[in-house]
C-alpha positions as CSV (number, residue, x, y, z in Angstrom):
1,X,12.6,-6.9,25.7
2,X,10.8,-4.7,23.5
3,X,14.0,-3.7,21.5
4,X,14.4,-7.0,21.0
5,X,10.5,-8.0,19.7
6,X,11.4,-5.1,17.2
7,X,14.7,-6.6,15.8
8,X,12.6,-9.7,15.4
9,X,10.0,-7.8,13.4
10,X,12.4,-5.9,11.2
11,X,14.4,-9.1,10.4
12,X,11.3,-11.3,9.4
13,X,9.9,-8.4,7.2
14,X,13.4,-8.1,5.9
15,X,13.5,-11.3,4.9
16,X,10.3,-12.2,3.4
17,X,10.9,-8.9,1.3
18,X,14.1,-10.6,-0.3
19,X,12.7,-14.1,-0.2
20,X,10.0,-13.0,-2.6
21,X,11.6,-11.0,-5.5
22,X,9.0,-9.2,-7.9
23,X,7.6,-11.0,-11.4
24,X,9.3,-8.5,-14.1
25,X,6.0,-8.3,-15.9
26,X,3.8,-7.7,-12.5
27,X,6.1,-4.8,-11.7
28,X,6.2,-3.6,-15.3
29,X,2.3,-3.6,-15.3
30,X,2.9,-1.5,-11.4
31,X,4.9,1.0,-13.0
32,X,2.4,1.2,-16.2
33,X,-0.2,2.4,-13.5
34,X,1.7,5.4,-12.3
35,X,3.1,6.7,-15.3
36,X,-1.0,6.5,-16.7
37,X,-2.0,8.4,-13.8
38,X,0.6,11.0,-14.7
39,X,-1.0,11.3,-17.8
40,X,2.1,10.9,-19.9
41,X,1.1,10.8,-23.6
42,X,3.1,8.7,-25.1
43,X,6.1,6.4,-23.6
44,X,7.9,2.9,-24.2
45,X,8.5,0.8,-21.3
46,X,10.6,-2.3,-22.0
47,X,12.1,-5.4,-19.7
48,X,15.8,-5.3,-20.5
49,X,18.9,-7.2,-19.6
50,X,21.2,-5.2,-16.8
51,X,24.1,-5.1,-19.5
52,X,21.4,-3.9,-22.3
53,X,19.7,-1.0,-19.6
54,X,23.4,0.6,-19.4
55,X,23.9,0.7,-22.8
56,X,20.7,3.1,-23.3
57,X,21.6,6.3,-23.4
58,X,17.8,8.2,-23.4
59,X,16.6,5.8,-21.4
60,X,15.9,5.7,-17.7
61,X,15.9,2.5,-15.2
62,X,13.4,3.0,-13.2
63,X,13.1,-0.6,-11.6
64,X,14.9,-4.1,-11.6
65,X,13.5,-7.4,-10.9
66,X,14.8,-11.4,-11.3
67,X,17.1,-10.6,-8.8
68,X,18.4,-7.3,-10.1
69,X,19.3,-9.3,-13.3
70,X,17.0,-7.4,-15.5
71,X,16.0,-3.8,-15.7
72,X,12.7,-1.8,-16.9
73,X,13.8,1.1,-18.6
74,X,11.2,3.7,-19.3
75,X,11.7,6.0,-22.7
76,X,9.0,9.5,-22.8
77,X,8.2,9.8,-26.7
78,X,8.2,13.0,-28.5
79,X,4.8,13.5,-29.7
């Protein structure tokens, strides 16, 4: 019985994580945070297209949102 209450736990937390997909700018803005608290100097973080985010070559993906539709590539500047 327990095994079961526990597959019923995992599968509504499952689905509530996929029914509510992340705001691109909300997780840009998340992502903004930690990269400040890393103290980077200078950067460029940019909502892109999937397509567009593989066509970057110094650029790194570091998270997708609209339903993996578009990408937020991240870019550490030369100072």
């Amino acid at each position: 019985m327990k095994r079961f209450a526990l597959v019923i736990i995992c599968s509504v937390l499952a689905t509530s994580a996929f029914a509510a997909p992340k705001d691109c700018e909300e997780l840009k803005n998340e992502i903004e945070v930690k990269i400040q608290a890393n103290a980077v100097p200078s950067y460029t973080l940019e909502i892109v297209s999937k397509e567009e985010a593989d066509k970057h070559d110094t650029a790194m993906v570091v998270g997708t949102c609209d339903n993996g539709t578009k990408a937020i590539i991240y870019q550490k500047n030369d100072s």
